[in-house]
N, C-alpha and C positions, 0 to 999 in steps of 0.2 A: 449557602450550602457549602462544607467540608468536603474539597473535591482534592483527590491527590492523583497526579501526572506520573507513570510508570516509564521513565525514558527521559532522557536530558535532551534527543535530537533537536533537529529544526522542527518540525511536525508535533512534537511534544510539548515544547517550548510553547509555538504559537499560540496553539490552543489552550493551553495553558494562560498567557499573558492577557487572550483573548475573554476566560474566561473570570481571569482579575479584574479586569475591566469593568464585567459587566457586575460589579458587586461580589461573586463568590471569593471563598477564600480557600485559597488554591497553594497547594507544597507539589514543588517538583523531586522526584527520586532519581539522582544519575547517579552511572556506573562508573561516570569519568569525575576526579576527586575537581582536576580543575575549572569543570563544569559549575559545582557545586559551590567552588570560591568565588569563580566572577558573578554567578549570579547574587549571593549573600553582599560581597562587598561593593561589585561597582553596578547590582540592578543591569544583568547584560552575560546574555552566553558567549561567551568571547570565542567558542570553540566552532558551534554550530550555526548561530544566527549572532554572529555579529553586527555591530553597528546600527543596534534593534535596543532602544532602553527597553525594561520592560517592567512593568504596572508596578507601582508600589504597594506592597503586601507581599507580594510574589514570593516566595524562599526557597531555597534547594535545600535537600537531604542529602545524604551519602547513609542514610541506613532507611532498609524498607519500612520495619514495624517503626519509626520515629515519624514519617510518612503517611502512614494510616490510620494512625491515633485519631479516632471520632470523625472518622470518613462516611461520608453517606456517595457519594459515587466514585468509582477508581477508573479511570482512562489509561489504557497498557499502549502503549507508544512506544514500544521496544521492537527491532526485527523481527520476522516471522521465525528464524530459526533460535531465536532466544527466548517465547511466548513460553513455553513449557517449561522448560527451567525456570523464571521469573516468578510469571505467574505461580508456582507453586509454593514459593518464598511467601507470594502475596497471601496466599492461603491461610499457612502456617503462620503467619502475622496478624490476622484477623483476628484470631481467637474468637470465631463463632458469630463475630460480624456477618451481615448478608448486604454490603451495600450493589447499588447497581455497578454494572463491569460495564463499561465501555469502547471492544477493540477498535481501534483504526491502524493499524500494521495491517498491508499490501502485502500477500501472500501464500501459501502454501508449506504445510509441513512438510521434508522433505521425503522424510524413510514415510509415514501415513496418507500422505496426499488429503490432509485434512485442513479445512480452512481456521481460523482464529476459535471462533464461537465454540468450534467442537471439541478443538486441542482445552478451551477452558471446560467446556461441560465436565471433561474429566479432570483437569486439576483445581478447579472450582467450582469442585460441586453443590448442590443445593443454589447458585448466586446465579441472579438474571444477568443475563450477557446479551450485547446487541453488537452490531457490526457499524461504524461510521466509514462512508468510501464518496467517493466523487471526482471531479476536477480541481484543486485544491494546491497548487503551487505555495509553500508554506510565506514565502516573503510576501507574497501577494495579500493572504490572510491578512498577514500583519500591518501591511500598506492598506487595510481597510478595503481593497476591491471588493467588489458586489462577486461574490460566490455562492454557489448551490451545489448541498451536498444531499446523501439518503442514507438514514439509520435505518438499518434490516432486523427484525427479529420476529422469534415464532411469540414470543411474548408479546401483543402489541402495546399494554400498558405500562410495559417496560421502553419496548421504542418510542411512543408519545412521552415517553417520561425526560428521554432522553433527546428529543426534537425541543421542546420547550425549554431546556437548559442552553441547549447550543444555539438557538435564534438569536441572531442580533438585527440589528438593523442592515448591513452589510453580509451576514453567513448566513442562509437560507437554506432551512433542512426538512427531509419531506422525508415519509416515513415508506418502511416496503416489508411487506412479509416473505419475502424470498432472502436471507441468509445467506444461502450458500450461494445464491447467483448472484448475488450482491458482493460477496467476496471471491465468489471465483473469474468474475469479471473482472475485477483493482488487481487481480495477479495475473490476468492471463493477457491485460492491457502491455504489462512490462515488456514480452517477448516480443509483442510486435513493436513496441518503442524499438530495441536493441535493432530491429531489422529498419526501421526506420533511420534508423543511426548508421547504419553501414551505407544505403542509401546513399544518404547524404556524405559520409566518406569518400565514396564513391565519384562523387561529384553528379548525382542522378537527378532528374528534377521533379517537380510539381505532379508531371501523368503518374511517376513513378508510386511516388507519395502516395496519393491518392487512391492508385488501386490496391497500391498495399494497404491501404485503411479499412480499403473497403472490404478487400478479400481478409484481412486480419478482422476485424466484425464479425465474418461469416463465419471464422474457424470455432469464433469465441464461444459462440453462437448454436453451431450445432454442438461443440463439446456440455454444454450445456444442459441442451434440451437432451443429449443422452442420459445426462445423469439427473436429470429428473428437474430441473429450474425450469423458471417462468422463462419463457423467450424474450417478452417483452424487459426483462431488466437488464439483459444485452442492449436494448435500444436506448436506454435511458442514462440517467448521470453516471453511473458504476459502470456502465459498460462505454456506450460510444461518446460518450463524455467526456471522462478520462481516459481514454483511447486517444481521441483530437490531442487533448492536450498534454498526452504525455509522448506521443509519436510527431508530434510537431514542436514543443516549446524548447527551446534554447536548455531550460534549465530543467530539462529531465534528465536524471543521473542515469535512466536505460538508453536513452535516446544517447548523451553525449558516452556512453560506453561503446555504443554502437559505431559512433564517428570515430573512435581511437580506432576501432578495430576495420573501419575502411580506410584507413591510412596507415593500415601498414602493420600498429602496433600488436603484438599478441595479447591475450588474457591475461596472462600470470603478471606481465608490466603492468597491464594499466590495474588489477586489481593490489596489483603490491604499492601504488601508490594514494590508494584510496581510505579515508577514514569513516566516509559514509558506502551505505550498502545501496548497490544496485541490486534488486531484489528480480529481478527479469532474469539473471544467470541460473539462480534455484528452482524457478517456476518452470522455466524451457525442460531442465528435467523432468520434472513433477507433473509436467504438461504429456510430455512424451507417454510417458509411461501411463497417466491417466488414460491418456486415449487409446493406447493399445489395449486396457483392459474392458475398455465399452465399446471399440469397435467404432471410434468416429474419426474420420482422416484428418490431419491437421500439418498440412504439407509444409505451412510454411514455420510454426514451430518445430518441426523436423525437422526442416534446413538450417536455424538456427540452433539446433543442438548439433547439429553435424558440424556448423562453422566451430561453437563453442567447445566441443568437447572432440573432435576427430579432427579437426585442423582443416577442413572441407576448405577448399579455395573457395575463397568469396562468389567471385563471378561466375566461378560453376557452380554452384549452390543458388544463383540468378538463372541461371540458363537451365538447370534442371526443373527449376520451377515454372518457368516461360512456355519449357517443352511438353509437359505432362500430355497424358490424353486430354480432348479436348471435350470439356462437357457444359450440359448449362449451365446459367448464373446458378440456379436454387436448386439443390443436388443433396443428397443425407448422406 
């Protein structure tokens, strides 16, 4: 199969590499020119996933229609806040192509509060789109770990389309007809990683964790069910799946944003020193404001927008949440 990767990242990469491997023949599209050199010349993103050869065939682009030439599926691997703009490149480059779309960008539009699938429905119109989300640390991929993810879409011949290209023997993908709680779970995982990360900042331990995991599930959970998702795909790999592992792992970029920001450091530092996106800083708004237009409380991404965006002291942002009225666990 002619499959072209939308994105230079780690995440893009992998799948990508992953996807050479198993046979297809796969062109990468990055936005970064030296992305594009070290993978043509030395086999190896020297910027994003270093120290990773990768499949031979594999090639980079620096132009999108160069990219898409006789593509039967496209996988958008670009930030959530870049999908619209790109994506719409991708469009104009088809020239009347319809291959399958494939997003795995973690995320939320910021000014729409619309997840990937939707943002494409209107810049790619007429093209099946599915959503790829799970537990999925990119080096991990890469290291062959036994991983499980879930492709979402209202199309299901398009999702089984798209399960059976990503199966390996090690990546293990189950299909889901819920879309948007499929993707609003991989964005709304982020804000509780960041709170998990101050935590830990913090020097706070394991009970701490824990019920912020747990209470972070619940938030996900009912914002959800207000807006009309399966409950159950909060339970599952998209939700508390990638929730575990992105509010516990070493190598989550919300989680380790989180620990600058309990030690001390502000926003503006630690993002002015960053070249990958912690995608948890755009969701906390986008989260916010979702929920005040459906009426479902989500206290502790409030306190993470108050730390991120109003300078809220940490520990009172901890104490305000400790304090609330006290109600039972399962509560609407």
């Amino acid at each position: 199969m002619e499959i072209a990767v939308i994105g230079g990242g780690s995440w893009g990469t992998t799948l990508a590499d992953m996807l050479a491997r198993e046979g297809h023949r796969v062109r990468i599209w990055a936005r970064e020119p030296e992305v594009v050199e070290s993978i043509n010349r030395e086999r190896i993103n020297s910027l994003f996933l270093p120290e990773a050869p990768l499949a031979e065939g594999l090639t980079a682009r620096g132009e999108i229609a160069d990219t898409l030439r006789r593509v039967e599926l496209v996988i958008s691997a670009v930030p959530s806040h870049a999908v619209r703009e790109i994506s719409s490149l991708v469009f104009a480059a088809l020239g009347g192509a319809t291959p399958l779309v494939v997003s795995v960008s973690k995320g939320l539009e910021e000014d729409t509060l619309k997840p990937m699938t939707e943002v494409m429905a209107e810049t790619l119109p007429g093209l099946p789109a599915v959503a790829l989300s799970g537990p999925s640390f990119a080096n991990e991929v890469y290291r062959r770990h036994p991983t499980a993810v879930v492709v979402a879409g209202q199309d299901m011949d398009a999702a089984e389309t798209a399960q059976r290209v990503f199966s390996t023997s090690y990546f293990r993908v189950y299909t889901s007809r819920d879309p948007y709680g499929v993707q609003l779970a991989g964005a709304l995982k982020n804000v509780i990683a960041i709170a998990a990360g101050v935590l830990g900042g913090l020097g706070m331990g394991h009970n701490t964790r824990a019920a912020l995991i747990t209470r972070g599930l619940a938030e996900m959970t009912r914002l959800g069910q207000a807006l009309g998702c399966d409950p159950m795909t909060f339970g599952g790999l998209a939700g508390m799946g990638d929730l575990i592992l992105t509010a516990s792992g070493p190598q989550s970029r919300n989680r380790s944003l989180g620990e600058e920001l309990g030690r001390g450091r502000s926003l503006a530092d630690i993002m002015g020193e960053r070249r990958t996106v912690a995608e948890g800083v755009r969701t906390t708004r986008a989260a916010v404001v979702l929920s005040q237009k459906v009426g479902a409380e989500l206290p502790i991404a409030q306190e993470v927008g108050n730390v991120l965006f109003e300078g809220k002291d940490l520990k009172r942002a901890i104490s305000d949440l400790m304090e609330r009225e006290l109600k039972p666990e399962h509560w609407q």
